[in-house]
KEDRENDREN-870452 format. One record per residue (C-alpha): x, y, z; residue in three letters. Coordinates in steps of 0.25 Angstrom, whole numbers, padded with zeros to 4 digits, always signed. Layout:
BEGIN
XYZALA ...
END
This chain:
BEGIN
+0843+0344-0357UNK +0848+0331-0350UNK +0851+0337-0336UNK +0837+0342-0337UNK +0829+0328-0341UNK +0840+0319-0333UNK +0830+0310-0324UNK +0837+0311-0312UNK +0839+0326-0312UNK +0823+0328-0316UNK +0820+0321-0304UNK +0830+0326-0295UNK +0826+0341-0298UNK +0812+0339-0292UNK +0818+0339-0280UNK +0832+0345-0281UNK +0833+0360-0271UNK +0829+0371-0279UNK +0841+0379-0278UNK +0849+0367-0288UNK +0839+0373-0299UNK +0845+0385-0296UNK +0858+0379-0298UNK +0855+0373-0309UNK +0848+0387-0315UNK +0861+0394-0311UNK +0873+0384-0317UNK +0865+0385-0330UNK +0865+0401-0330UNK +0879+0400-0325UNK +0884+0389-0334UNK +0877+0386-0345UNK +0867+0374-0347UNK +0876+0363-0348UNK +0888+0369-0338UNK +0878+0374-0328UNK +0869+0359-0326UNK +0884+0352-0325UNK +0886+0362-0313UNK +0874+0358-0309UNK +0876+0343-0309UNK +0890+0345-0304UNK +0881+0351-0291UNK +0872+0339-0291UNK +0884+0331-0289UNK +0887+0334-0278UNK +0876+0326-0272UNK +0886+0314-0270UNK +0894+0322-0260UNK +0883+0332-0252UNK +0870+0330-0248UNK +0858+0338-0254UNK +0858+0348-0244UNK +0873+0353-0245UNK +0871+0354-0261UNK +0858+0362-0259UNK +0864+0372-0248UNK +0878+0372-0258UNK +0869+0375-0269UNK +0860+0385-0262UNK +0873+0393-0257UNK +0878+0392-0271UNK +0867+0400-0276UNK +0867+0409-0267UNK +0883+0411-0268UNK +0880+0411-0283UNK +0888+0399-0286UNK +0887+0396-0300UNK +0896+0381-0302UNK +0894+0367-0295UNK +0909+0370-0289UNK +0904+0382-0282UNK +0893+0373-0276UNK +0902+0362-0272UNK +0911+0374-0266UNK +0901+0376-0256UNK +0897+0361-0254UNK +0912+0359-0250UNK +0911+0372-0240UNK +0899+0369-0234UNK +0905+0355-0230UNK +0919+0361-0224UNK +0917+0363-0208UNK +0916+0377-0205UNK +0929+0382-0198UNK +0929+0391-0187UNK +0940+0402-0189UNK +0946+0406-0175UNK +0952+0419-0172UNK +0969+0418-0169UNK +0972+0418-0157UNK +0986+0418-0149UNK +0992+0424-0162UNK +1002+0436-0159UNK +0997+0448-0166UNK +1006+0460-0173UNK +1006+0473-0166UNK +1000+0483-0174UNK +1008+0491-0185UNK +1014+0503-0182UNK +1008+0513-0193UNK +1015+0525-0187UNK +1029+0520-0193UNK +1022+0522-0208UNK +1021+0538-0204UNK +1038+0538-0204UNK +1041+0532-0218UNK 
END
């Protein structure tokens, strides 16, 4: 297989995290051979716009979330860069009075 005996892939993999095996392991399960290690290089990829460490922690909560496409895994490469927003409770905001259920008892 060419992915397989590619040189730099060979020599990358000695040293690649272990969960990109797993990765790898499920795209194929998932996908097929051929579909599942283009979903795997789509992953690989993504080196050009994240470091190392944000693709292993996307990929390690992809497997965990059981996350079977390189979309979903650049779903979470996206979210984890988005500044988490606080949601603040409304206040100063008038507030309907309670409904009057007994009026129902009268139809």
């Amino acid at each position: 297989m060419s992915f397989e005996s590619a040189r730099p892939i060979r020599e990358w993999r000695k040293s690649w995290p272990k969960v990109f095996d797993e990765l790898l392991e499920r795209f194929r399960n998932q996908h097929g051979e051929t579909k599942g290690i283009k979903e795997f290089i789509s992953v690989l990829m993504f080196h050009k716009d994240y470091s190392s460490g944000e693709i292993e922690t996307a990929v390690e909560l992809a497997l965990e979330s059981n996350i079977s496409t390189s979309e979903g895994v650049r779903h979470i490469l996206v979210f984890m860069k988005e500044p988490k927003q606080e949601i603040l409770p409304l206040t100063g905001w008038l507030r309907l009075p309670l409904p009057d259920v007994s009026v129902y008892g009268q139809l």
